[in-house]
C-alpha positions in Angstrom: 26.0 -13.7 47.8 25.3 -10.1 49.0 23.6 -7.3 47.1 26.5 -5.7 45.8 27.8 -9.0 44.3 24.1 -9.5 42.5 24.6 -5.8 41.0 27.9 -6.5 39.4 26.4 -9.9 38.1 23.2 -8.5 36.9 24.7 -6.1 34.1 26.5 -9.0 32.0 23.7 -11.5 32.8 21.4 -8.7 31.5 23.5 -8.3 28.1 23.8 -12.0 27.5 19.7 -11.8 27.8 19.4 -9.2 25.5 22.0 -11.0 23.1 20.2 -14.1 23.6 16.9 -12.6 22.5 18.2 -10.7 19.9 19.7 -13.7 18.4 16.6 -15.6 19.0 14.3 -12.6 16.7 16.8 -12.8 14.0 16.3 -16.4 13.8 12.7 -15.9 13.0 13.3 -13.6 10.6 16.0 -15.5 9.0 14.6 -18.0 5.7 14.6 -21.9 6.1 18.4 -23.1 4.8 17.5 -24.1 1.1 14.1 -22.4 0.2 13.3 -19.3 -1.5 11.3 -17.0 0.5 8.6 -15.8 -1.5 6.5 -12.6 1.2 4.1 -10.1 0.2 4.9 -7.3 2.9 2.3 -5.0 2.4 0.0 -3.7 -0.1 0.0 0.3 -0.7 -2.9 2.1 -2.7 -2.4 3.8 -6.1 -3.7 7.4 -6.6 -6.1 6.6 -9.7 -6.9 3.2 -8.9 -5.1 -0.2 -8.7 -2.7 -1.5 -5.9 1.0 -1.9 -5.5 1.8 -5.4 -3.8 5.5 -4.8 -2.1 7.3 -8.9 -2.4 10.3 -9.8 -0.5 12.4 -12.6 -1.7 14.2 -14.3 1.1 17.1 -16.8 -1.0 18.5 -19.0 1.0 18.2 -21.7 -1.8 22.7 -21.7 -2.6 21.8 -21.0 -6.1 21.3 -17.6 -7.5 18.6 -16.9 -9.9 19.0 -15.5 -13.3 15.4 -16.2 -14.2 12.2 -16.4 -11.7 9.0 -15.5 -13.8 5.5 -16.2 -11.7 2.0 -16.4 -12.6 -0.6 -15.2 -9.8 -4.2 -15.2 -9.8 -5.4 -12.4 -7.9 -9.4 -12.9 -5.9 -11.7 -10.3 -5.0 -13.9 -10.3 -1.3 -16.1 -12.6 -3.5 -13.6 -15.4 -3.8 -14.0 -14.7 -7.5 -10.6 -14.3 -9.8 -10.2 -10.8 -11.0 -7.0 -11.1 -12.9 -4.3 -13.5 -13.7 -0.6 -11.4 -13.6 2.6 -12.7 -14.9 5.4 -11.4 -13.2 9.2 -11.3 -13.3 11.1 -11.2 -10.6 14.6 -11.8 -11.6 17.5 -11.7 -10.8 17.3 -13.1 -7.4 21.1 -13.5 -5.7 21.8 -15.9 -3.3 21.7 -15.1 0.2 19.9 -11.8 0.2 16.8 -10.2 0.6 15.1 -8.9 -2.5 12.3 -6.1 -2.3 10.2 -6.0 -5.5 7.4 -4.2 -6.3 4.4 -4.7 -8.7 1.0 -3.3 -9.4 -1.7 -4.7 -9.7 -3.9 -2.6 -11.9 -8.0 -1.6 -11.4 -8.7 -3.1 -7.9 -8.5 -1.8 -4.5 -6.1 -3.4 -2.2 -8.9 -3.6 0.1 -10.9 -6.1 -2.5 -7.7 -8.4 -2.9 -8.6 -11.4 -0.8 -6.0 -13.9 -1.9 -3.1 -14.6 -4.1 -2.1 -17.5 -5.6 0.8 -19.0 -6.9 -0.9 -20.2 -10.2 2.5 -21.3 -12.0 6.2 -20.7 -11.8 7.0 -21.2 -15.5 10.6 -20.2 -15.5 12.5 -21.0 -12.5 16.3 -20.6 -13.5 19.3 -20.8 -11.3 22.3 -19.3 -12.8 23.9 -21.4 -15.6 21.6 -24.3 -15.1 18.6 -25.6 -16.7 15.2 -24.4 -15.5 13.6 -26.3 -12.4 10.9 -27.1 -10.5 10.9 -24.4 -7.8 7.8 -25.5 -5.9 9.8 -27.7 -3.2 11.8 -25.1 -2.4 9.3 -22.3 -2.0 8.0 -20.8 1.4 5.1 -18.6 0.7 3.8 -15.5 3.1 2.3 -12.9 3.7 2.3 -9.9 5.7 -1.5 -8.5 4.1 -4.7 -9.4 4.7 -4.7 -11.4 1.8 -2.5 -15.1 2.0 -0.7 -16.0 -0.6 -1.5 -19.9 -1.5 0.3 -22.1 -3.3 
């Protein structure tokens, strides 16, 4: 095959690369089928003290939820618990991407160290009972601080 032939094959093999690779990124950011994505993205400062923790909620559970209530224990650098928070976080739809945002008052974000998942008392998928959501939850987190289950 002479040059000229390679040059009119290389542009389409090129976009089937790119398309290959762009699907393959998207599949990374894309939630297991059936769990609930539960990711801390960043942590941003408050001007007078505390931090804002920024969640994203990745459902790819089927169901949507009409109640999703957490309970997180936040640690300091010392390991030590600072705070318990309750937090709700509902409504989550189904397949979509939820970006919810909570403060956490009177500690730095730089002195959060972990954050765990203490309790998921209400776990509600629309017009069902409440569940146990633990099986189907994915935790990260994008911080410095994990989030543990």
């Amino acid at each position: 095959m002479g040059n000229a032939a390679l040059k009119r094959l290389g542009m389409p093999l090129a976009g089937m690369a790119l398309a290959l690779l762009g699907q393959q990124g998207l599949a990374q950011t894309t939630p297991p089928a059936g769990k609930l994505t539960i990711e801390i993205n960043k942590f941003e400062e408050i001007d007078g003290g505390g931090c804002r923790a920024f969640f994203l909620f990745q459902n790819a559970t089927g169901k949507s939820f009409e109640g999703f209530e957490m309970s997180l224990a936040i640690f300091n650098k010392d390991g030590v618990i600072d705070r318990l928070l309750s937090i709700d976080a509902s409504p989550l739809p189904v397949a979509r991407t939820t970006l919810k945002l909570f403060e956490i008052p009177q500690i730095s974000c730089a002195n959060i160290s972990e954050v765990l998942l203490h309790d998921v008392p209400v776990c509600k998928p629309q017009n069902e009972a409440n569940t146990d959501c633990y099986p189907m939850l994915d935790l990260k987190s994008r911080t410095s601080a994990p989030l543990e289950e």
